[in-house]
PDB file of N, CA, C and O in Angstrom:
ATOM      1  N   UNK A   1       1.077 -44.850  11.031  1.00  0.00           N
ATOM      2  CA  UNK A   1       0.901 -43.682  11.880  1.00  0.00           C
ATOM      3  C   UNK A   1       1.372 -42.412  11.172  1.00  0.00           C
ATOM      4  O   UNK A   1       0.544 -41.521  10.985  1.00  0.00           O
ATOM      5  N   UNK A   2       2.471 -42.275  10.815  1.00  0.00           N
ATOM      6  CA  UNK A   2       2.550 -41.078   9.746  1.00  0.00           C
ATOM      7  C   UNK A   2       2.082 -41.027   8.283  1.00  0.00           C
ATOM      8  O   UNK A   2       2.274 -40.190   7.400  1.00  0.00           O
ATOM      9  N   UNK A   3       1.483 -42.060   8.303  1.00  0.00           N
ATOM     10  CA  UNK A   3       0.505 -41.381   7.137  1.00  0.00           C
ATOM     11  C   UNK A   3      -0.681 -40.896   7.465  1.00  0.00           C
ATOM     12  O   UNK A   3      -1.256 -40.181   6.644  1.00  0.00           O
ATOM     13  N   UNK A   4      -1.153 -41.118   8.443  1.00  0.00           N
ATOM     14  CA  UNK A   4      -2.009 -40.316   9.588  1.00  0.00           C
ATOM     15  C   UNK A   4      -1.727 -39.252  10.006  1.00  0.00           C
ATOM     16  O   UNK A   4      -2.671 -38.481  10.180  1.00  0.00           O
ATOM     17  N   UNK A   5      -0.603 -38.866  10.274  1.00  0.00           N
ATOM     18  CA  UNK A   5      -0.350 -37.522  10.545  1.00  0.00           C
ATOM     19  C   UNK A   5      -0.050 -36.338   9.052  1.00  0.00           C
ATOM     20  O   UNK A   5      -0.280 -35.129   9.046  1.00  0.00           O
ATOM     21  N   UNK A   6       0.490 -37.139   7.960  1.00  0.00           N
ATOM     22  CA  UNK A   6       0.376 -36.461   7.135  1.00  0.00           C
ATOM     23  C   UNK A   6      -1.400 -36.192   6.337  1.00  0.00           C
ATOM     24  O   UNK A   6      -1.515 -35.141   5.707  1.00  0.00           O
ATOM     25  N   UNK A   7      -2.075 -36.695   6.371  1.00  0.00           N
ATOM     26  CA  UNK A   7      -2.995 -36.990   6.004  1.00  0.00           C
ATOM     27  C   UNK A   7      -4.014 -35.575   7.279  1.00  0.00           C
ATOM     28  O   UNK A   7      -4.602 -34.531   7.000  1.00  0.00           O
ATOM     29  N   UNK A   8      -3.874 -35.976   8.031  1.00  0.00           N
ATOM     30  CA  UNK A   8      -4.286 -34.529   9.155  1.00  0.00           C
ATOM     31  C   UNK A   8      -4.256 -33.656   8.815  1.00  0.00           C
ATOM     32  O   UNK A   8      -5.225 -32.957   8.519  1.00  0.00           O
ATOM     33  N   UNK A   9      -2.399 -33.218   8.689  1.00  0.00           N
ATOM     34  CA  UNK A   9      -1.943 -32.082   8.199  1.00  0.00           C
ATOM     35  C   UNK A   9      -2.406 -32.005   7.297  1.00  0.00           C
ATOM     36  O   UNK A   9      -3.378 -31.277   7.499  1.00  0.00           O
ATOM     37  N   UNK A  10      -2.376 -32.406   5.896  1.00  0.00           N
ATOM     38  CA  UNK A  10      -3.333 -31.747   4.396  1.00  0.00           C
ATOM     39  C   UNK A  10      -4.230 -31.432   4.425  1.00  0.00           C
ATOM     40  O   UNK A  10      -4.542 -30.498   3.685  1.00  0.00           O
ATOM     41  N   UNK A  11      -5.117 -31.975   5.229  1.00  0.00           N
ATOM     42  CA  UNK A  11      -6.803 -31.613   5.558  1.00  0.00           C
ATOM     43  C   UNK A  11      -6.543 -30.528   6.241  1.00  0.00           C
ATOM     44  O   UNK A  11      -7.337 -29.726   5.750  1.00  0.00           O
ATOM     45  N   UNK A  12      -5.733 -29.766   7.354  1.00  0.00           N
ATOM     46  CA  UNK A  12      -5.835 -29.144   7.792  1.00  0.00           C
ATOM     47  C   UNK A  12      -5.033 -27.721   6.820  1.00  0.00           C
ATOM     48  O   UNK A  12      -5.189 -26.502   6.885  1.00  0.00           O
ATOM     49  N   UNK A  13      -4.461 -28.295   6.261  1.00  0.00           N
ATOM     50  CA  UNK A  13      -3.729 -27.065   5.397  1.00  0.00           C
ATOM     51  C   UNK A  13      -5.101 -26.342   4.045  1.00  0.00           C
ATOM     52  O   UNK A  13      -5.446 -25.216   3.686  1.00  0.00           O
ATOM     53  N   UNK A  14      -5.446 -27.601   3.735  1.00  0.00           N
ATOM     54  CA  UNK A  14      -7.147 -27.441   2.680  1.00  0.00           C
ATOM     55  C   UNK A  14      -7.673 -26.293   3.232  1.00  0.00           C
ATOM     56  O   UNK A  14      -7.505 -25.168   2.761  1.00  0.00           O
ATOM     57  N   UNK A  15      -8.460 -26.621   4.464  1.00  0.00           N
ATOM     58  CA  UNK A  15      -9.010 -25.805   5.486  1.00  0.00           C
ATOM     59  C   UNK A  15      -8.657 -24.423   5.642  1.00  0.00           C
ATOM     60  O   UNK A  15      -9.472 -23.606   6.069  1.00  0.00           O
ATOM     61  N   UNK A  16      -7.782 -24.196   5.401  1.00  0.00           N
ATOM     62  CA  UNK A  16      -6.880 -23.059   5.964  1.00  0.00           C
ATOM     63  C   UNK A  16      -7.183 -22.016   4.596  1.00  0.00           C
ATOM     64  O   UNK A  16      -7.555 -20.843   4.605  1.00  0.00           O
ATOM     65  N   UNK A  17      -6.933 -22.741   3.664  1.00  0.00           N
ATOM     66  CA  UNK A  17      -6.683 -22.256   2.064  1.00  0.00           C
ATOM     67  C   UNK A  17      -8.494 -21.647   2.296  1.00  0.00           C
ATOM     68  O   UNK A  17      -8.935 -20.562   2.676  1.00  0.00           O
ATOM     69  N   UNK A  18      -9.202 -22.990   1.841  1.00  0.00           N
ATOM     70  CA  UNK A  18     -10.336 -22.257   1.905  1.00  0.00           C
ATOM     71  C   UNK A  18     -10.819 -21.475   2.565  1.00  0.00           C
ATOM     72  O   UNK A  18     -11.604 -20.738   1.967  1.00  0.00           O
ATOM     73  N   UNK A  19     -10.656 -21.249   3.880  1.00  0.00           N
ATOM     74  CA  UNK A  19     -10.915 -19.733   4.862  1.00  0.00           C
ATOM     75  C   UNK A  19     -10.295 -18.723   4.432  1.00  0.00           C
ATOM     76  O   UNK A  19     -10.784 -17.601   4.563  1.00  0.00           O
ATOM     77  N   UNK A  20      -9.138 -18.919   3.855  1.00  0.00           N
ATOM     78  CA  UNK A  20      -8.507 -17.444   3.734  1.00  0.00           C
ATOM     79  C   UNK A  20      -8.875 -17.094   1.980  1.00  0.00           C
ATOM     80  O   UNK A  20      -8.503 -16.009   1.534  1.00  0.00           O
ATOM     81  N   UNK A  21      -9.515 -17.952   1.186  1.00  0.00           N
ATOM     82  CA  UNK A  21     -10.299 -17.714  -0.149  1.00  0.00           C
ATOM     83  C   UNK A  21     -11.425 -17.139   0.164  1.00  0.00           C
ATOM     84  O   UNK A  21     -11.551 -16.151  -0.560  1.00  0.00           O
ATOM     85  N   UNK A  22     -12.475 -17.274   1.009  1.00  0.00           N
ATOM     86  CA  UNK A  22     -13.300 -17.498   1.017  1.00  0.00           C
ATOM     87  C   UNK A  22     -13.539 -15.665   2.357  1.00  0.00           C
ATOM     88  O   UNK A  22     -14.523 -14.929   2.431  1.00  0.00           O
ATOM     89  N   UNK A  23     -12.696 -15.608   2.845  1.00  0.00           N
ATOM     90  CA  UNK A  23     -12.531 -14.055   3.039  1.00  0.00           C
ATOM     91  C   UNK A  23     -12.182 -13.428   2.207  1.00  0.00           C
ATOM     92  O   UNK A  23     -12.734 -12.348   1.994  1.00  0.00           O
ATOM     93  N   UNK A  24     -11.066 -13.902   1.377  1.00  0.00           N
ATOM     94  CA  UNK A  24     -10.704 -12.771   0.180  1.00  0.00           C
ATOM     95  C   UNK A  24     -12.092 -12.333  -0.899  1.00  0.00           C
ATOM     96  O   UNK A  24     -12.115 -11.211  -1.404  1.00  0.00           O
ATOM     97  N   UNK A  25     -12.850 -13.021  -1.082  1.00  0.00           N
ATOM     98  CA  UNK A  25     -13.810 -13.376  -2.187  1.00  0.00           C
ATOM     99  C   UNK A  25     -15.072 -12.506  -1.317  1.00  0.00           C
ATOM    100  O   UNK A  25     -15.641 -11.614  -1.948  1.00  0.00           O
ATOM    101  N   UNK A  26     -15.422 -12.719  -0.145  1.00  0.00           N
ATOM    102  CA  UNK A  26     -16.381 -11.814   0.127  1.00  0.00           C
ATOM    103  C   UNK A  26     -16.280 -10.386   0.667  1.00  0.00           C
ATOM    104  O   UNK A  26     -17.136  -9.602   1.077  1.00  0.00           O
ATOM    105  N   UNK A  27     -14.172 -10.260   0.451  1.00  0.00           N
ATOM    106  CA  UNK A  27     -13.838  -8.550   0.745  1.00  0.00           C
ATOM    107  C   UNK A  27     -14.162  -8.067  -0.903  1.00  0.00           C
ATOM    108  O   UNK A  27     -14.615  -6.936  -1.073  1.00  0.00           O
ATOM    109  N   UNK A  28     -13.960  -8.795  -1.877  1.00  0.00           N
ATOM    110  CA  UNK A  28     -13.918  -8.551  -3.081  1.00  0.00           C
ATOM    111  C   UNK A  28     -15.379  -8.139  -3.293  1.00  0.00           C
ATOM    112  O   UNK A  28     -15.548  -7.134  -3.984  1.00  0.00           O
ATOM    113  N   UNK A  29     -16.787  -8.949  -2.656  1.00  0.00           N
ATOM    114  CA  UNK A  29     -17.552  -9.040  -2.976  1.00  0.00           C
ATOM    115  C   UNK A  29     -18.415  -7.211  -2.634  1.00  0.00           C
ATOM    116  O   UNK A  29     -19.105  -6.417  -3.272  1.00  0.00           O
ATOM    117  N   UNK A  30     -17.908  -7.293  -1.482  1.00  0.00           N
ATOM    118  CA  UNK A  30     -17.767  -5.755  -0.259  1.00  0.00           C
ATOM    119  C   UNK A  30     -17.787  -4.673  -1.384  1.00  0.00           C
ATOM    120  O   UNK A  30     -18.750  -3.912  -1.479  1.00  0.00           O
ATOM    121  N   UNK A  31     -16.611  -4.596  -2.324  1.00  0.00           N
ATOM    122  CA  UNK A  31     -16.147  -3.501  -2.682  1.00  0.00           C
ATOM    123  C   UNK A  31     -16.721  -2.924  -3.909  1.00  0.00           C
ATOM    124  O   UNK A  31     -16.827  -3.670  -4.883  1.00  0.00           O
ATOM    125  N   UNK A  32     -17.084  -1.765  -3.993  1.00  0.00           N
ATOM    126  CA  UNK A  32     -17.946  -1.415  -5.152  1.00  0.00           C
ATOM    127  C   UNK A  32     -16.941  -1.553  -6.708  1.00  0.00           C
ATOM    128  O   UNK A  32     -15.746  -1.585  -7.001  1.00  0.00           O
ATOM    129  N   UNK A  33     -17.987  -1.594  -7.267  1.00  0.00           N
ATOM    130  CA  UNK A  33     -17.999  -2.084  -8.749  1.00  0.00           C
ATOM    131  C   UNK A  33     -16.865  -0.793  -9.896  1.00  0.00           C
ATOM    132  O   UNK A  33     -16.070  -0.933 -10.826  1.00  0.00           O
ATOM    133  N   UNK A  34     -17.574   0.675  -8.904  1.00  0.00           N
ATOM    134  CA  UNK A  34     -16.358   1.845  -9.552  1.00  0.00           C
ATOM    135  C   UNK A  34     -15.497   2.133  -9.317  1.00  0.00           C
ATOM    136  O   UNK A  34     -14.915   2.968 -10.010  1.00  0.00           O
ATOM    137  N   UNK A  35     -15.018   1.671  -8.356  1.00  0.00           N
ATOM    138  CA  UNK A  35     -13.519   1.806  -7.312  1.00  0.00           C
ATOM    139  C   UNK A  35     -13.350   2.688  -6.729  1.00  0.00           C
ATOM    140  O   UNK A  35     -12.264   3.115  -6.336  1.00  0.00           O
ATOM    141  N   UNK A  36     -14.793   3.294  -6.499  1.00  0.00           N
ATOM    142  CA  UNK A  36     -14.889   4.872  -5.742  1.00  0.00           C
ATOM    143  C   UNK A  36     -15.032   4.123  -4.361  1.00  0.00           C
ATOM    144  O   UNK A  36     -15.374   2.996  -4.003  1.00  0.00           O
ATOM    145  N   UNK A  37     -14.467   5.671  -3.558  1.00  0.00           N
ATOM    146  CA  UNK A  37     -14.239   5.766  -1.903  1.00  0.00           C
ATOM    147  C   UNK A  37     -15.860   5.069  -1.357  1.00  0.00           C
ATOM    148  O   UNK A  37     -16.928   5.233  -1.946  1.00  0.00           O
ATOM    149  N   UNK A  38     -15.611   4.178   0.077  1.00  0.00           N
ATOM    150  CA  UNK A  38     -16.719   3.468   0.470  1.00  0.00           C
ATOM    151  C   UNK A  38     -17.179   4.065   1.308  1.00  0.00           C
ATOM    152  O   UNK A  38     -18.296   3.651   1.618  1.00  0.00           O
ATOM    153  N   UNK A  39     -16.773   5.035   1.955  1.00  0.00           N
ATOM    154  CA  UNK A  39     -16.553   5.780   3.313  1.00  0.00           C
ATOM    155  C   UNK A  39     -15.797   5.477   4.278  1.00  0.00           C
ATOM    156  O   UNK A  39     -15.480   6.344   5.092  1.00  0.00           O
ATOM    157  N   UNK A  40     -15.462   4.506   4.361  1.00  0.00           N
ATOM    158  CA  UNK A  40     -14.769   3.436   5.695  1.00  0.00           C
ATOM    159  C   UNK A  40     -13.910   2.372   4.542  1.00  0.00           C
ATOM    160  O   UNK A  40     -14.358   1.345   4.033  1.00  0.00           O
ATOM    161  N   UNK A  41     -12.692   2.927   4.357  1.00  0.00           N
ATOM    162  CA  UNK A  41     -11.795   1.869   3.622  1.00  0.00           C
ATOM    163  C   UNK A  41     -11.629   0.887   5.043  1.00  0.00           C
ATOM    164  O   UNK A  41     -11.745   1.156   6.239  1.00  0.00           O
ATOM    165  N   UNK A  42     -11.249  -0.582   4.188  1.00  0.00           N
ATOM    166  CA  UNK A  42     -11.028  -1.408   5.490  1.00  0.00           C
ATOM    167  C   UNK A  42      -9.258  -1.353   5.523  1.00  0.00           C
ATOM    168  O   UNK A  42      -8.629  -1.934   6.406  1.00  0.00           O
ATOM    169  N   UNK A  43      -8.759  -0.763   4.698  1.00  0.00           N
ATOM    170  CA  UNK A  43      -7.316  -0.675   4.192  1.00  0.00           C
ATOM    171  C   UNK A  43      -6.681   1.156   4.599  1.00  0.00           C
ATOM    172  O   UNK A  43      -6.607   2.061   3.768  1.00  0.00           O
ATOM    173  N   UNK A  44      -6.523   1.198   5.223  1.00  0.00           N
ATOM    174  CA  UNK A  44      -5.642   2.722   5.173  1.00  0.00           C
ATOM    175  C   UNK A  44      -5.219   3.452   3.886  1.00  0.00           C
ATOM    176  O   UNK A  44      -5.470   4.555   3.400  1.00  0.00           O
ATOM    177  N   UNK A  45      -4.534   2.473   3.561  1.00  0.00           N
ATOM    178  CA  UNK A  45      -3.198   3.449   2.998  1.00  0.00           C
ATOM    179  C   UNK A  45      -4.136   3.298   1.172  1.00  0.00           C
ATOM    180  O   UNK A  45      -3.373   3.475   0.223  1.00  0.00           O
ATOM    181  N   UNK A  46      -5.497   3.026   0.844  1.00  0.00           N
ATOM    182  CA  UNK A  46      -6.418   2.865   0.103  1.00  0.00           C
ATOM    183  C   UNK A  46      -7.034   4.226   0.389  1.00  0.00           C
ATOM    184  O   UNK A  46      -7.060   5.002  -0.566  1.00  0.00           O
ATOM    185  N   UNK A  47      -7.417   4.544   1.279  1.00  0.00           N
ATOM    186  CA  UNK A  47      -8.132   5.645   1.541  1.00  0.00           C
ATOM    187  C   UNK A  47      -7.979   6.999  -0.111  1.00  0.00           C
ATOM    188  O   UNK A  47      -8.881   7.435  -0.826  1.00  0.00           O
ATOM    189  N   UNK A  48      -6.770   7.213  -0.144  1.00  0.00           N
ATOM    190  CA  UNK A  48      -6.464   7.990  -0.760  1.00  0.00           C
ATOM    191  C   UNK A  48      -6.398   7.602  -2.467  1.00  0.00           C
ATOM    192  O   UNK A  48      -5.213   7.352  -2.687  1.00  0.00           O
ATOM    193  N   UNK A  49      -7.011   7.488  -3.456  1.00  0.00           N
ATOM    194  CA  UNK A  49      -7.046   6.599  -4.641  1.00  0.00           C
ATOM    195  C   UNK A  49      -6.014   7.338  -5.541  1.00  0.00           C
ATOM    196  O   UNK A  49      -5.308   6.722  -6.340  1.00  0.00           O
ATOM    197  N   UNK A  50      -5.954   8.778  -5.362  1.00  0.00           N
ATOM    198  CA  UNK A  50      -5.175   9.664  -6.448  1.00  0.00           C
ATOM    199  C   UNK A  50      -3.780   9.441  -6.515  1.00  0.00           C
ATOM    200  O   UNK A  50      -3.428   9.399  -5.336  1.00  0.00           O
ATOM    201  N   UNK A  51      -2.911   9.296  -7.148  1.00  0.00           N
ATOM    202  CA  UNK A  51      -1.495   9.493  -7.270  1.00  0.00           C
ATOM    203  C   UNK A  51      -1.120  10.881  -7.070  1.00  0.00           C
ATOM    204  O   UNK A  51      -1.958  11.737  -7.354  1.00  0.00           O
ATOM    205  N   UNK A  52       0.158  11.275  -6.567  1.00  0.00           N
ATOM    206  CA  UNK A  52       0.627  12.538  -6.545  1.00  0.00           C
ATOM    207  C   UNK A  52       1.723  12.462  -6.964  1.00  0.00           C
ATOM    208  O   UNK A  52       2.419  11.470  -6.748  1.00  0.00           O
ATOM    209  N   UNK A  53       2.109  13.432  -7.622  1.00  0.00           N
ATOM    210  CA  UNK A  53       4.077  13.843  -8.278  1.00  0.00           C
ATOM    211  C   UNK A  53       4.886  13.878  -7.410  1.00  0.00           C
ATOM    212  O   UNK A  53       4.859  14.811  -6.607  1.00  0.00           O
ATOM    213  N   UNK A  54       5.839  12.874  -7.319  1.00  0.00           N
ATOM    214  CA  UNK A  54       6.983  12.828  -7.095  1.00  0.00           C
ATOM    215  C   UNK A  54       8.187  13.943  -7.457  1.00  0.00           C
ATOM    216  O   UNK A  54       8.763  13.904  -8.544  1.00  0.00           O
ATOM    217  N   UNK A  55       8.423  14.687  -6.691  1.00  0.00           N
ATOM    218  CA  UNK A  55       9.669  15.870  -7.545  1.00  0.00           C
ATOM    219  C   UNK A  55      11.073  15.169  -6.712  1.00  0.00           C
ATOM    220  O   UNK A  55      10.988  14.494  -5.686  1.00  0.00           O
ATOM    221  N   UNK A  56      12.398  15.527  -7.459  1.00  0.00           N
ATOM    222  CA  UNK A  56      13.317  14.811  -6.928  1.00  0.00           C
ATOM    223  C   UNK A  56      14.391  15.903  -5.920  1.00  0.00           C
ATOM    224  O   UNK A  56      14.759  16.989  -6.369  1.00  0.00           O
ATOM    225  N   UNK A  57      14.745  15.473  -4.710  1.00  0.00           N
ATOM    226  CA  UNK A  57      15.382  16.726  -4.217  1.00  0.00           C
ATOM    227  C   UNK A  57      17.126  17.016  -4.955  1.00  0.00           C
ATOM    228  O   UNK A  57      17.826  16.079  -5.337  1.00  0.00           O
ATOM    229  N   UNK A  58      17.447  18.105  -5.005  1.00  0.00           N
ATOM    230  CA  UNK A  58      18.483  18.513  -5.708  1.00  0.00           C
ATOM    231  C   UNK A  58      19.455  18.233  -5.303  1.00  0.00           C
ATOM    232  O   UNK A  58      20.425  18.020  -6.030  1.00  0.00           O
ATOM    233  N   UNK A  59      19.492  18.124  -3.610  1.00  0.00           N
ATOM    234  CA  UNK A  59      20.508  17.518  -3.044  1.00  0.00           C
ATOM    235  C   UNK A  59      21.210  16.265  -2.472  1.00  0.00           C
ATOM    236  O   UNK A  59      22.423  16.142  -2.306  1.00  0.00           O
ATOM    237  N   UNK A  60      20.163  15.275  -2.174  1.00  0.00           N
ATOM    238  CA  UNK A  60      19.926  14.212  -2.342  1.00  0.00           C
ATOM    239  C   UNK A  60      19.193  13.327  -3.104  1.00  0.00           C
ATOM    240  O   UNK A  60      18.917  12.179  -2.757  1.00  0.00           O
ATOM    241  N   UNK A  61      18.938  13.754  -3.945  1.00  0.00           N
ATOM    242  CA  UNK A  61      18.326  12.578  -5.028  1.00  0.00           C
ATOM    243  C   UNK A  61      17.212  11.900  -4.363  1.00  0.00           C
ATOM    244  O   UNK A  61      16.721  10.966  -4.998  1.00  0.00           O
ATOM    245  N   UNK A  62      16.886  12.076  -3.621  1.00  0.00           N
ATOM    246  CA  UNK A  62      15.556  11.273  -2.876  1.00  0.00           C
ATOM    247  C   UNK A  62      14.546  12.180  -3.282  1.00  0.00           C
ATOM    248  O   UNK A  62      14.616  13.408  -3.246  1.00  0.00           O
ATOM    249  N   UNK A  63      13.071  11.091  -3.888  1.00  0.00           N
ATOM    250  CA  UNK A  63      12.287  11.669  -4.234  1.00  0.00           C
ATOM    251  C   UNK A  63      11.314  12.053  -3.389  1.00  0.00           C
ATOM    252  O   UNK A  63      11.276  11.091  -2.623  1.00  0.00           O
ATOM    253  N   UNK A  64      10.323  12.986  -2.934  1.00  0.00           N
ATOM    254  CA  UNK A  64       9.039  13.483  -2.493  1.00  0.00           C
ATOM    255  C   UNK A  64       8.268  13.973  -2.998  1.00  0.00           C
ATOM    256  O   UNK A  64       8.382  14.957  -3.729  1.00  0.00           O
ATOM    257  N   UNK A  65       7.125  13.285  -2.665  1.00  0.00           N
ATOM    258  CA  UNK A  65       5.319  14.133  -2.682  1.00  0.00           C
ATOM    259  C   UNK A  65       5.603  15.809  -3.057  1.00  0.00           C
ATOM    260  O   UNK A  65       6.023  16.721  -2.345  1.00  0.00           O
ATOM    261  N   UNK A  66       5.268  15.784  -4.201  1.00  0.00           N
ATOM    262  CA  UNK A  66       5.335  17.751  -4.877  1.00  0.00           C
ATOM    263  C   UNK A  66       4.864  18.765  -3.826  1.00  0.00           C
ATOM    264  O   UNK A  66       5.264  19.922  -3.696  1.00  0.00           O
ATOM    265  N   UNK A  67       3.765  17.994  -2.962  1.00  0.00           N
ATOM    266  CA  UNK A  67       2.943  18.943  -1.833  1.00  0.00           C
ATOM    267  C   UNK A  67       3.882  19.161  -0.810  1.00  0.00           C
ATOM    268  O   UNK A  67       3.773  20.303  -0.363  1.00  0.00           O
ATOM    269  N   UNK A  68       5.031  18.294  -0.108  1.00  0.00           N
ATOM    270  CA  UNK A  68       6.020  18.456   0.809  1.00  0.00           C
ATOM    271  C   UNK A  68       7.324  18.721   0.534  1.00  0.00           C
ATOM    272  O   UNK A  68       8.209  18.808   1.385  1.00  0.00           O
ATOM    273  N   UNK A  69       7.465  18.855  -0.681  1.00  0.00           N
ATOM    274  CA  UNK A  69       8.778  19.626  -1.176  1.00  0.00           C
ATOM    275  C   UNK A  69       8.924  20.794  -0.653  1.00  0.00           C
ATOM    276  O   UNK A  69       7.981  21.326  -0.067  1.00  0.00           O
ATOM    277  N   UNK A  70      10.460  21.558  -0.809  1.00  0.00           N
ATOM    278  CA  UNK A  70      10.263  23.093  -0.883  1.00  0.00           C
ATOM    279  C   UNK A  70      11.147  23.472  -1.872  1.00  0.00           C
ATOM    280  O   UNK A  70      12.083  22.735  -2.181  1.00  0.00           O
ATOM    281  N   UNK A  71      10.940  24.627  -2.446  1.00  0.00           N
ATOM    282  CA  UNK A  71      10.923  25.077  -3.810  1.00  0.00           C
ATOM    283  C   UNK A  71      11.951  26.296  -3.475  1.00  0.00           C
ATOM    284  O   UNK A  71      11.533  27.216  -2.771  1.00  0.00           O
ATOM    285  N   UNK A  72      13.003  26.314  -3.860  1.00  0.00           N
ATOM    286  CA  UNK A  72      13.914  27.610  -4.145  1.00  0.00           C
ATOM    287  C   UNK A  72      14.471  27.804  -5.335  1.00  0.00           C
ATOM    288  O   UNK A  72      15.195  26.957  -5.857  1.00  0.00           O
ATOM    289  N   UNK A  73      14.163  29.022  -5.915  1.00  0.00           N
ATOM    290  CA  UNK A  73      14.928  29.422  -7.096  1.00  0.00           C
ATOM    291  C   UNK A  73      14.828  28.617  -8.695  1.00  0.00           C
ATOM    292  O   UNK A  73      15.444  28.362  -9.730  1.00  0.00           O
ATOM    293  N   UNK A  74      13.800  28.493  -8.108  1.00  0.00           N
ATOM    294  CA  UNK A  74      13.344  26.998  -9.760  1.00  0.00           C
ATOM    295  C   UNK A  74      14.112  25.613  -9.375  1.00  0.00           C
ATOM    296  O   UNK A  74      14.334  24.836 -10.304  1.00  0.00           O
ATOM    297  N   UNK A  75      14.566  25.227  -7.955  1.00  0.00           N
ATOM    298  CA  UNK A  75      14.732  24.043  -7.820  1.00  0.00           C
ATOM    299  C   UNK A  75      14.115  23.185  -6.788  1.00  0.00           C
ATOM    300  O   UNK A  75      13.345  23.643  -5.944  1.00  0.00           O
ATOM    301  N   UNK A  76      14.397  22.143  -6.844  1.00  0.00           N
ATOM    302  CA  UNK A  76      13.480  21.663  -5.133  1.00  0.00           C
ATOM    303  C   UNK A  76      14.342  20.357  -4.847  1.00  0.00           C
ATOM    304  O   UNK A  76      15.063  19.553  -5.437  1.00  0.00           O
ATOM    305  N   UNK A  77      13.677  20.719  -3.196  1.00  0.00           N
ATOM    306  CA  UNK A  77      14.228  19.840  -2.273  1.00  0.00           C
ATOM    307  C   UNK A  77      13.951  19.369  -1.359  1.00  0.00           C
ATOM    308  O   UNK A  77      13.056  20.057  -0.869  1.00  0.00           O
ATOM    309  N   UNK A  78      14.160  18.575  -0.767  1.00  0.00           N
ATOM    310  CA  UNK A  78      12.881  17.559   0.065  1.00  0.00           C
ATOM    311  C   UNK A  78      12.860  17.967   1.521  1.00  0.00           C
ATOM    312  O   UNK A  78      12.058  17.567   2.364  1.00  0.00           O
ATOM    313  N   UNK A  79      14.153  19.076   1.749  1.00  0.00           N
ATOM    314  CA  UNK A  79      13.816  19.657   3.454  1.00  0.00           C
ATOM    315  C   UNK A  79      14.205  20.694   3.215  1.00  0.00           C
ATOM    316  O   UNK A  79      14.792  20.980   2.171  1.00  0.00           O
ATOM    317  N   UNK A  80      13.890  21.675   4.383  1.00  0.00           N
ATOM    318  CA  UNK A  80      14.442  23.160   4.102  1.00  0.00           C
ATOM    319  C   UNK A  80      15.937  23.156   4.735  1.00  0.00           C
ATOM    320  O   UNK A  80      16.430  24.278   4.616  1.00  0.00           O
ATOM    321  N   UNK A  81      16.801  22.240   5.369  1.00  0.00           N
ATOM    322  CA  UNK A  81      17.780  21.870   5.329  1.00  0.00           C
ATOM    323  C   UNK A  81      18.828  21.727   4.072  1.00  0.00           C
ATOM    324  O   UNK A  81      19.919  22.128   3.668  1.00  0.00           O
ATOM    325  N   UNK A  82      17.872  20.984   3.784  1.00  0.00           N
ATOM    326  CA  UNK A  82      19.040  20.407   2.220  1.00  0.00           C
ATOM    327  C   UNK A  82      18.884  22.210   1.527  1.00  0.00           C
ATOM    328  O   UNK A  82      19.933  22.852   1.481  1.00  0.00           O
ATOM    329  N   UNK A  83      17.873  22.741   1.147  1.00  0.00           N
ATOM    330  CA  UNK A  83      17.618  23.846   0.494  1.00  0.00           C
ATOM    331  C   UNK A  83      18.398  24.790   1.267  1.00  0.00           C
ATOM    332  O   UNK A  83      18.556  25.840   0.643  1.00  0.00           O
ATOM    333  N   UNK A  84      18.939  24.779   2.413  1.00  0.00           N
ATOM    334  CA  UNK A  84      19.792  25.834   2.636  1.00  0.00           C
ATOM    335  C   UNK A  84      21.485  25.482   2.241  1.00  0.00           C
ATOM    336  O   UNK A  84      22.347  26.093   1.611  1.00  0.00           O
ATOM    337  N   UNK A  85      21.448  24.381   2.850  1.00  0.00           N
ATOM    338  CA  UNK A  85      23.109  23.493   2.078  1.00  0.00           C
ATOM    339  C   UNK A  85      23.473  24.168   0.429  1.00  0.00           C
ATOM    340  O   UNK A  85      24.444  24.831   0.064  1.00  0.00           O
ATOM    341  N   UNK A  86      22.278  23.695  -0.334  1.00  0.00           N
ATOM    342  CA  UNK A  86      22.517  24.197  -1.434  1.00  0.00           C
ATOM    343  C   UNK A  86      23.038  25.147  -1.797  1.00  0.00           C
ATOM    344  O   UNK A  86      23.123  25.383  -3.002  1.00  0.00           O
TER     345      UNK A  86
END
């Protein structure tokens, strides 16, 4: 009897493997060949392909996106908080 039940379970674990291959392989199949935007990423955080600069804040050492920094006096910092502390 439990080799019956183990024997279930493997078949059923097989099963499992191959469904979740066998989605991966036809999202792969989905996706264009240049790695350009599809219109409809099925992934969010894909949407966006470009990297952006990291600048580091002066006062905490935590880094941010160059576009949401703020910039005083030739330095930067990741809130206009910290930039007034300074």
């Amino acid at each position: 009897m439990k080799f019956l039940m183990w024997l279930v379970l493997a078949v059923l674990v097989v099963l499992a493997l191959r469904k979740k291959s066998s989605t991966i392989s036809s999202a792969q199949q989905q996706a264009p060949l240049d790695g350009g935007p599809t219109g409809s990423s099925p992934n969010p955080h894909q949407a966006n392909q470009h990297a952006e600069t990291m600048v580091c804040c002066e006062h905490c050492q935590v880094y941010v996106p160059a576009s949401e920094a703020v910039y005083r006096q030739q330095q930067v910092f990741c809130s206009v908080v910290h930039a007034d502390l300074h």
